[in-house]
C-alpha positions as CSV (number, residue, x, y, z in Angstrom):
1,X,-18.9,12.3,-61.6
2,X,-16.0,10.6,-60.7
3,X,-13.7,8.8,-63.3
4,X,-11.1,6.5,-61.3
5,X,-12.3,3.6,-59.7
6,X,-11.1,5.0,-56.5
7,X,-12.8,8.0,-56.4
8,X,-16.1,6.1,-57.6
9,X,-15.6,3.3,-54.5
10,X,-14.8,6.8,-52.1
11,X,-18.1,8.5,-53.4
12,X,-19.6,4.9,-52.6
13,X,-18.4,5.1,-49.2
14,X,-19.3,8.8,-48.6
15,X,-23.3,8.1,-49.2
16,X,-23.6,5.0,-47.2
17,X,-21.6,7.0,-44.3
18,X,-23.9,10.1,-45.1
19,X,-27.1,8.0,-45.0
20,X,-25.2,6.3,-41.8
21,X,-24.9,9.9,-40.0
22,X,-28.3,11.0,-40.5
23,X,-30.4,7.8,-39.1
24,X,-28.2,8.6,-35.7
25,X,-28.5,12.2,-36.0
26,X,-32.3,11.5,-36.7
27,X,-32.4,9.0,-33.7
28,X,-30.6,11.9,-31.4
29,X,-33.4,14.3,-31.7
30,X,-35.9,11.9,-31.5
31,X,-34.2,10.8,-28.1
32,X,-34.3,14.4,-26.8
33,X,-38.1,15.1,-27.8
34,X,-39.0,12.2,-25.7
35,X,-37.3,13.8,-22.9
36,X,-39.0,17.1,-23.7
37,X,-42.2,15.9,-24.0
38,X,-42.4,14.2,-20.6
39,X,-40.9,17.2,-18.9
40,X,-43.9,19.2,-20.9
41,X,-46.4,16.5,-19.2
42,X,-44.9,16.8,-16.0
43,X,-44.0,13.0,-15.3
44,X,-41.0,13.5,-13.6
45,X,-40.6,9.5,-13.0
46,X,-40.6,9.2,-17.1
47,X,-38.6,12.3,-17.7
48,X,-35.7,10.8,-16.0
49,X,-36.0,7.7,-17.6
50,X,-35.5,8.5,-21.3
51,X,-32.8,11.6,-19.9
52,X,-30.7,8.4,-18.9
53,X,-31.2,6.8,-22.1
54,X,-31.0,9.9,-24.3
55,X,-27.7,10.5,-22.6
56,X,-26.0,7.5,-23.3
57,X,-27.1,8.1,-27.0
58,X,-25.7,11.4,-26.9
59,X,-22.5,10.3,-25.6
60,X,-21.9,7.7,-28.1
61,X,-22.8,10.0,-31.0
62,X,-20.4,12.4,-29.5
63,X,-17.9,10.0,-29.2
64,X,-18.1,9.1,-33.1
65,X,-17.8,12.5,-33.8
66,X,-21.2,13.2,-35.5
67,X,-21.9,16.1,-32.8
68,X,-19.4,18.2,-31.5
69,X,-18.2,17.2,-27.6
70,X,-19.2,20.6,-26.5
71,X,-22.9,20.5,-28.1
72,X,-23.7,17.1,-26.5
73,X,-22.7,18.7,-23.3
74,X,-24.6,21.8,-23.9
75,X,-27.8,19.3,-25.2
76,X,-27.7,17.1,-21.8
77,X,-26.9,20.3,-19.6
78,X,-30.3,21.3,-21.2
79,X,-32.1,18.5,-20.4
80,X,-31.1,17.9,-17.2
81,X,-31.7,21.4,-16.0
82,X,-35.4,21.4,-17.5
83,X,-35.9,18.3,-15.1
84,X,-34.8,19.7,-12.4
85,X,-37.0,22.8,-12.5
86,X,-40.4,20.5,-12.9
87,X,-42.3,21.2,-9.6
């Protein structure tokens, strides 16, 4: 536990940042089992709907440095490759 009224306010700010984090983190792999699931049903039309969304949230997640550059590349390089090989 933290003594100095610094350090208290810094673990303060940590948590809220934490708890910050993980609702986008959450949101980001919520965005990217939509896109899954409507490449699993086949609907090409809605696949490429929520891949445009889901990539703009990657992208600004990425940007805030809550996923590294190079896994938000690999995540929509994923995606978009899984759309393109639906028949």
């Amino acid at each position: 536990m933290p003594n100095i009224a610094s350090a208290k306010k810094r673990a303060r700010q940590t948590d809220t940042r934490n708890a910050h984090n993980a609702s986008l983190r959450s949101e980001l792999r919520t965005m990217i089992k939509k896109v899954r699931k409507a490449v699993d049903a086949g609907d090409k039309g809605v696949a490429t709907t929520t891949y445009k969304s889901a990539q703009s949230k990657i992208d600004s997640i990425a940007d805030k440095k809550i996923i590294h550059k190079n896994k938000a590349a690999r995540q929509k390089s994923k995606l978009s490759r899984a759309i393109k090989n639906m028949s």
